[in-house]
N, C-alpha and C positions, 0 to 999 in steps of 0.2 A: 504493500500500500504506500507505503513511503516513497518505492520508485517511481508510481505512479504520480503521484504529487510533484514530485522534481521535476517530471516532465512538463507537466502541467502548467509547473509554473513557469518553465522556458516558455512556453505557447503562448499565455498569456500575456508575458513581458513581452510578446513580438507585437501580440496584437496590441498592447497599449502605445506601444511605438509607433504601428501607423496609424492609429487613434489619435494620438497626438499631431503625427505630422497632416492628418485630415484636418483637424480643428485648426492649428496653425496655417495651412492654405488658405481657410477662411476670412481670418482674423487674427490676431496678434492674441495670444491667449494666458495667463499667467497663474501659478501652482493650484491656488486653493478652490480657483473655478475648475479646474483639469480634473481635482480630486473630486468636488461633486459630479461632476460631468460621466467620471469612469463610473463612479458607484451609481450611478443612474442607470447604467449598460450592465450591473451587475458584480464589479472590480472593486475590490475592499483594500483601499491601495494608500500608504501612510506617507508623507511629506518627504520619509525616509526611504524608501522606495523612487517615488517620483521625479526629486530632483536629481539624483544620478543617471536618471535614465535621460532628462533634458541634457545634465551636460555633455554625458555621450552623444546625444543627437547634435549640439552643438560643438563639440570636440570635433567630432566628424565631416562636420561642413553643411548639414543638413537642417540646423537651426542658430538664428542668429537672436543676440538677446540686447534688448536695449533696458534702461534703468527708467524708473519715473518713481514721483514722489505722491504717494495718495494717503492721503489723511494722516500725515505725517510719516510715513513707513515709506522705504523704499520698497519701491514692487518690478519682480522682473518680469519683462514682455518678452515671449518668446514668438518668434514671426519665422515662417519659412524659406529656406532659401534655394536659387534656382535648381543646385543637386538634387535640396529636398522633395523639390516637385517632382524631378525624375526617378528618386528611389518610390513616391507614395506611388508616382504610374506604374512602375514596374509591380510593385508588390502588390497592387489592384488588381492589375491583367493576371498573378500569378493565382489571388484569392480565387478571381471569378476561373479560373483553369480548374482549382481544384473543387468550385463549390459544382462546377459544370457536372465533374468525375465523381465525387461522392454524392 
């Protein structure tokens, strides 16, 4: 059961990545709306979780982050960038291949 789990959660960390990089194509989107957003789709996902997975996406070239100041707090805006549009197409076309086949 346990190995099951580990898989599982590889799976899901994929899908929260192009979850992410969907919502960022949109709109410029930042942590604590991302976390209501995933737990709305079912994803019980902690700040600690979350933001590592942003800076990967942004480490990678795939999300770029700008600063802004709201209600006194720095808040980070994460927006997508041109790579990121070509990996979420890619990873679309690969979704809709597999939703086709299963």
């Amino acid at each position: 059961m346990q190995e099951q789990n580990k898989i599982l959660r590889k799976l899901f960390l994929a899908f929260i990545q192009v979850h992410i990089l969907h919502h960022a194509k949109k709109e410029p989107i930042y942590g604590s709306w991302m976390i209501e957003e995933l737990n709305r789709h079912g994803y019980e996902i902690s700040a600690g979780t979350l933001y590592p997975i942003f800076h990967n996406l942004e480490k990678d070239g795939l999300l770029t982050v700008e600063k802004s100041v709201v209600n006194g707090k720095v808040r980070k805006y994460y927006s997508i960038t041109k790579k990121g549009i070509e990996v979420l197409k890619q990873a679309k076309n690969k979704i809709s291949e597999l939703k086709s086949e299963i």
